[in-house]
N, C-alpha and C positions, 0 to 999 in steps of 0.2 A: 944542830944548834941545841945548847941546854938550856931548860925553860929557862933562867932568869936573863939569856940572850934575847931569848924569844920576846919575855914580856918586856924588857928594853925596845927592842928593834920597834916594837908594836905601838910602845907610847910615842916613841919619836918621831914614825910616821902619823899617829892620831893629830899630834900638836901641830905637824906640818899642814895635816889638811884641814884642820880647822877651819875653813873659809868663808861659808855662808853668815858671817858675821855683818851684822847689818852698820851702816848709817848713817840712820834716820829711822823714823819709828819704831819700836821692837814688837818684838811677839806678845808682849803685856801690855803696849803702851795703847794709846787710845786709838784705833784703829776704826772707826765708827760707821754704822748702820747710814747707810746713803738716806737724805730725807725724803718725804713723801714729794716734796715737789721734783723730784724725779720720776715718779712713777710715768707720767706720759711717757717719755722720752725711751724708757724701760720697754714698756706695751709694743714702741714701735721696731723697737731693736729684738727683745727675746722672747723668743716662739721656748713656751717653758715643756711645754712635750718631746721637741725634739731630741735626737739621741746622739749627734754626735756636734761636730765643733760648728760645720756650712749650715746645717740644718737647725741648729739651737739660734746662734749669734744672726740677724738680718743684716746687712752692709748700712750704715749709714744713710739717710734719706738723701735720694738724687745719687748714688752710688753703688758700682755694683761690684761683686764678686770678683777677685782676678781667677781665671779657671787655670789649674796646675797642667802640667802634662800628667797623661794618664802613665802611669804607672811609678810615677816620681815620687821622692821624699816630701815636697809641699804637698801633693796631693793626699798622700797617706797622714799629714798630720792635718788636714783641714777633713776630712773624716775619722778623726780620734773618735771614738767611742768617749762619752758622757754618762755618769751616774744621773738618777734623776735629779730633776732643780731642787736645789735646797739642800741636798744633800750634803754633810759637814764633812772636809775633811783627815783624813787620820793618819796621826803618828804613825810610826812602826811598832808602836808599842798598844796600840788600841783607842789610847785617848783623842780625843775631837780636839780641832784646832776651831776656836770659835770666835776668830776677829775676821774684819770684813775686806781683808786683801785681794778676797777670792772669790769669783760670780759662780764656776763648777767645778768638780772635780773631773779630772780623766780616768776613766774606768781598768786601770791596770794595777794587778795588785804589785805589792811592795813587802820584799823581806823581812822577818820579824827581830832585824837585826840595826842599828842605827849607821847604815850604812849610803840608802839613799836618798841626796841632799840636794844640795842647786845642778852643780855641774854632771853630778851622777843621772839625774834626771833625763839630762840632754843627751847622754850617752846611752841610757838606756834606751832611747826612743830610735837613735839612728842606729840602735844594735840589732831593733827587734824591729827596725822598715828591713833593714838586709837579710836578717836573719828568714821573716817572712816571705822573701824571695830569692829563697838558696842561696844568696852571695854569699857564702862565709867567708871566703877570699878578702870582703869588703869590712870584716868587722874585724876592727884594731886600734887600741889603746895604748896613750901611753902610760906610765908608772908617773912619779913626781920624781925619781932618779934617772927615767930615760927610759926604761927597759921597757920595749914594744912589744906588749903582749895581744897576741892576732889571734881569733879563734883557730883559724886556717890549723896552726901549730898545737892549741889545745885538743881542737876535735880530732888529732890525728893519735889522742893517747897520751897527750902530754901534759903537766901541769907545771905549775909554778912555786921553785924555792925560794927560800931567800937565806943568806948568809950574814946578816947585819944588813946591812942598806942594799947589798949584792942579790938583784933579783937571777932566779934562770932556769932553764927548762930542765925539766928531768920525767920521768916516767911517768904517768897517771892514766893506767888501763880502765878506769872510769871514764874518762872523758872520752866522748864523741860527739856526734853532731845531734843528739837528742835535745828537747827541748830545756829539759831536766839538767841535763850538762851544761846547755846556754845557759843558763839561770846561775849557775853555781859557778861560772866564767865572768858572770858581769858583778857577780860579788867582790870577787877577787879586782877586778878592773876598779868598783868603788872601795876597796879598800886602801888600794895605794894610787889611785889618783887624783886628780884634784881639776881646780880651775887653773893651778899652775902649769901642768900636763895639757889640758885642754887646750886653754890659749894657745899652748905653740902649736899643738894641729893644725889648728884654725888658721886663715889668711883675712889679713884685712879688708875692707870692705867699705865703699863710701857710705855715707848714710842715706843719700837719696839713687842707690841703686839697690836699697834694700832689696831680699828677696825670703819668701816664705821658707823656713829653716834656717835662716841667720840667727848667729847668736848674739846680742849683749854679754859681754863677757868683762869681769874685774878681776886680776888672778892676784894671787896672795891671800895674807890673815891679817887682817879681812877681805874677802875677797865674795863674788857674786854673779851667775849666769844663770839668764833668761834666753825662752827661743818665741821665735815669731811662728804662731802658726794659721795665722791665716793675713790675707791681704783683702781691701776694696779700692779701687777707684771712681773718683769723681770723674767722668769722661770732658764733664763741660766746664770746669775747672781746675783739673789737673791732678786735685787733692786726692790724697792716697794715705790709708788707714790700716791699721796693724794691729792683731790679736796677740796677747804674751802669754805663753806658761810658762811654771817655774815649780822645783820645789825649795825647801828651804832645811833649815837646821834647828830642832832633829830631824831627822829622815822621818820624811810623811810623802802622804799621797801627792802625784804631779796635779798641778790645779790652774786653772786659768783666770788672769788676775784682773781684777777691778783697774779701771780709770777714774783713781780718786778725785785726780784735777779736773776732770771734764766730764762728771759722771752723768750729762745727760747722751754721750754717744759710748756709754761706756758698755762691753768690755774693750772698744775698740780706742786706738790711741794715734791720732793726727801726724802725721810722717812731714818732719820736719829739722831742722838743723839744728845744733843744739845738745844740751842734757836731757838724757832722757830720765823722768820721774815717776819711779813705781811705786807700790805702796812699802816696801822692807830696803829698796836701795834706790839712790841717785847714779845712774848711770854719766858719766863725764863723755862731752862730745870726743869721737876717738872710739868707743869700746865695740863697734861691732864688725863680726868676724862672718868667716861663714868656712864650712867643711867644704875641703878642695874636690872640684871634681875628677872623680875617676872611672 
């Protein structure tokens, strides 16, 4: 392909995946610091030492923890790893994002390239629970054209062209199953996918069978996905409560977000029918999905 194919093909998918376009309030708009009369309700929720998601966030008063299986996807993202509290988080380009969507950041760094966004987010997280546990067989993306790119295929020395819209395998004696190699596979995966890709992996889901690693998902431009990473239940009530992260656009660090509506059990959000209302999108009853089991 001659460059001015190239930087064609390039723009066309950039405009496609556009998606993390908000809304409802934007990344400028008034986003505001939770008032003091929150702070009790704060004190009894976050232990601000802790280091990752179980250990930071407390369950709700009168509610406890739902416990993952051990060695599962929910389990692995209800122990994410946590920057300390307060901590702002960052662009891929270095700058602080400094509205109040967000209670912590998750401690995984991010390309210095403006590639990962909402749905890349999500993908990164279930590439590097499989990846962490040899499954490479389990890590597989689709393109926003179709084309199902699988590590399995990359780490065997393969990489990815493209011919105009036309993805496909060809040679790349670089790539194996090194971390290095992962890394520069899931660029490739946020480069030509999207929430539109996503979605169709994803299988629908009721919303009160939710489960930790369920996505919130809105595909198109504008379009928007968020994941569930952790659960509590009310045993003597029924009620059942739900943590979200997300990243957003531009590509910044994955973060975990605020419960604006209800900020005195916040980060956690009341599992119930309905739209669901974050701080950058309205989710429409209908949007959540979950990765099929295999």
């Amino acid at each position: 392909m001659n460059k001015l194919k190239l930087i064609i093909a390039i723009l066309s998918i950039t405009i496609t995946l556009s998606g993390c376009v908000n809304n409802i309030p934007t990344e400028t708009s008034a986003i505001t610091e939770p008032t003091e009369s929150t702070q009790a309700a704060k004190a009894e929720i976050i232990n601000e030492v802790g280091a990752t998601i179980r250990e930071r966030f407390l369950p709700p008063e009168g509610s406890e923890r739902l416990e993952a299986a051990t060695g599962s996807f929910a389990e692995y993202l209800q122990n994410l790893k946590l920057k300390a509290y307060g901590e702002k988080v960052l662009y891929y380009d270095g700058r602080e994002k400094s509205d109040f969507a967000y209670i912590s950041v998750i401690d995984q760094d991010i390309t210095e390239r403006n590639l990962q966004q909402c749905a890349d987010a999500i993908m990164r997280l279930k590439g590097e629970y499989h990846y962490a546990k040899g499954e490479f067989d389990k890590i597989s993306f689709n393109f926003v054209s179709g084309f199902k790119c699988d590590f399995k295929t990359w780490s065997s020395g393969r990489k990815v062209v493209l011919n105009g819209n036309n993805a496909s395998w060809a040679a790349g004696p670089n790539n194996d199953t090194s971390y290095t190699s992962f890394r520069r596979y899931m660029d490739v995966v946020h480069s030509y996918a999207s929430t539109i890709s996503l979605k169709k992996q994803l299988e629908p889901v009721d919303m009160m069978e939710m489960e930790i690693g369920d996505v919130f998902i809105v595909a198109g431009s504008p379009g928007h996905a968020v994941i569930v990473v952790d659960m509590a239940i009310d045993k003597m009530t029924g009620t059942r409560y739900f943590i979200l992260a997300q990243s957003y656009m531009p590509a910044q660090e994955t973060q975990v977000l605020r419960n604006l509506s209800n900020p005195e059990i916040s980060p956690w959000y009341t599992l119930e029918k309905g739209e669901l209302i974050t701080p950058h999108w309205t989710f429409p009853e209908g949007s959540l999905r979950r990765f099929p089991k295999k």
